[in-house]
C-alpha positions in Angstrom: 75.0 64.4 102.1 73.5 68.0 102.7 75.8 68.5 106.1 78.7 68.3 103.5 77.6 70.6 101.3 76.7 72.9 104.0 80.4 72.0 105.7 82.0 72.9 102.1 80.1 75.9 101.3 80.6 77.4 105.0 84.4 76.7 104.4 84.5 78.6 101.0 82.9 81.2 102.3 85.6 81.2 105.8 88.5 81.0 103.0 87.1 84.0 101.0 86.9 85.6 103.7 90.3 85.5 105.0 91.7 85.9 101.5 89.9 89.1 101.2 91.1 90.3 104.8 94.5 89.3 103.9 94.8 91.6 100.7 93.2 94.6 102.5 95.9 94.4 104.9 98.6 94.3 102.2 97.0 97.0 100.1 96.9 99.1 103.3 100.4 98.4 104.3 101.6 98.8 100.7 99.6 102.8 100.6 101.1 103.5 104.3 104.1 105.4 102.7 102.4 106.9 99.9 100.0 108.9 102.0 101.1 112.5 102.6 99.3 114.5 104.5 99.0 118.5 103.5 99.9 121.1 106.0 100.1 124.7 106.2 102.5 126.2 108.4 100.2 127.7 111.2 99.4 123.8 111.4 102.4 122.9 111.9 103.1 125.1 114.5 100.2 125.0 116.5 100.2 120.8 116.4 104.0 119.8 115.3 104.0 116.2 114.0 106.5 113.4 114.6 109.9 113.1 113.0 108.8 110.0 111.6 105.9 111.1 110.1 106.5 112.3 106.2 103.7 115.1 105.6 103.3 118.2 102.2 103.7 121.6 104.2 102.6 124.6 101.7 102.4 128.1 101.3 104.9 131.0 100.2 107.9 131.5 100.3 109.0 134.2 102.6 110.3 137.1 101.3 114.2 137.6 102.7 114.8 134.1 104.1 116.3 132.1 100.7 120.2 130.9 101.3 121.8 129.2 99.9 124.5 127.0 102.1 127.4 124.6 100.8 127.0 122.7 97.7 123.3 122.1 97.2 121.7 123.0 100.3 119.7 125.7 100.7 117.2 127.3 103.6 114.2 129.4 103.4 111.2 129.9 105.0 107.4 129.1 104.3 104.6 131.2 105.4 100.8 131.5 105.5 100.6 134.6 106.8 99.8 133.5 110.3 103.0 131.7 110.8 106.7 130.8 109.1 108.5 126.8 109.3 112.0 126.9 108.2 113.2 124.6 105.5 116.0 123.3 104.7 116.2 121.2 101.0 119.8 119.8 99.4 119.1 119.1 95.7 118.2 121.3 93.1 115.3 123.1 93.1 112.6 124.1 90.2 113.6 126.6 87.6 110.4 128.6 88.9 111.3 128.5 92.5 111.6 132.4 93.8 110.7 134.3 97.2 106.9 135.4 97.4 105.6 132.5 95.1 103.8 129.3 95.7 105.3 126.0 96.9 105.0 122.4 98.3 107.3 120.1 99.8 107.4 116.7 100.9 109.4 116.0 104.1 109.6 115.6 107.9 109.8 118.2 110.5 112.3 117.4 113.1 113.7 119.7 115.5 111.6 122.9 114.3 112.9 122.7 110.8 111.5 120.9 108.2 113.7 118.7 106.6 112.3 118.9 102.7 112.8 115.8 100.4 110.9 117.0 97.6 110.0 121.2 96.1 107.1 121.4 93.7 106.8 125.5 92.8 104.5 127.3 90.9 103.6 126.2 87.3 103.0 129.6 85.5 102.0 133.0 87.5 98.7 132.3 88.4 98.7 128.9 89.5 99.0 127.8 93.3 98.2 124.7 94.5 94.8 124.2 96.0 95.6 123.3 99.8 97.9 125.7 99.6 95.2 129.0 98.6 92.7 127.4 100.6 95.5 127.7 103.8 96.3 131.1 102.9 92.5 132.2 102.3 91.7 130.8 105.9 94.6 133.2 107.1 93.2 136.2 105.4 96.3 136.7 103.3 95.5 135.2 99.7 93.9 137.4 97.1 93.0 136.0 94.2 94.5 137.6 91.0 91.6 136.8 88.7 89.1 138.9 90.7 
């Protein structure tokens, strides 16, 4: 009688076990395209990732280098003061979205351009995003305008 109820609880905990494996997989597989790794553009440069791989690349937007192509396409380049990545984005970008200001986009780098799905810009004047001060600070080129 006790080998059984040794058997059963050793199974229970076996089945637990895999159930628990099982949904740590899923939630991993499910989060695998909602993981986007930050980059500044020295990054990028120095280490360029894959084509496949979907990453945020920050920093300002260089002065000069915003055109604007057919229909909603349009190319600029990002900069942290150490380095500049092309862009090129089709869709419509943020009302506060202007040369020598903050930005993020979400995209994939693939033959020396990044190819931008998504442009986040500045939310007022003073506010950057914080991988994106922290890049330029490492560059020497942010000052902060609060002292």
């Amino acid at each position: 009688m006790k080998t059984l109820k040794k058997r059963r609880r050793i199974q229970i905990i076996a089945v637990a076990f895999v159930a628990l494996a099982g949904s740590t997989a899923l939630i991993g597989y499910a989060l695998q395209d909602g993981i986007n790794f930050f980059r500044a553009p020295s990054q990028v440069i120095a280490e360029p990732p894959g084509a496949a791989e979907v990453f945020r690349l920050g920093g300002l937007v260089e002065d000069g280098t915003l055109m604007r192509g057919q229909g909603e396409t349009i190319s600029f380049s990002v900069t942290d003061g150490g380095a500049s990545v092309p862009v090129r984005y089709t869709g419509v970008l943020p009302d506060l979205f202007e040369e020598g200001q903050g930005m993020v986009g979400t995209g994939r780098y693939i033959d020396g351009v990044f190819e931008a799905s998504e442009i986040l810009a500045k939310h007022d004047e003073t506010y950057m995003p914080k991988e994106v001060v922290d890049a330029l600070k490492e560059q020497g080129v942010y000052v902060d305008p609060n002292g």
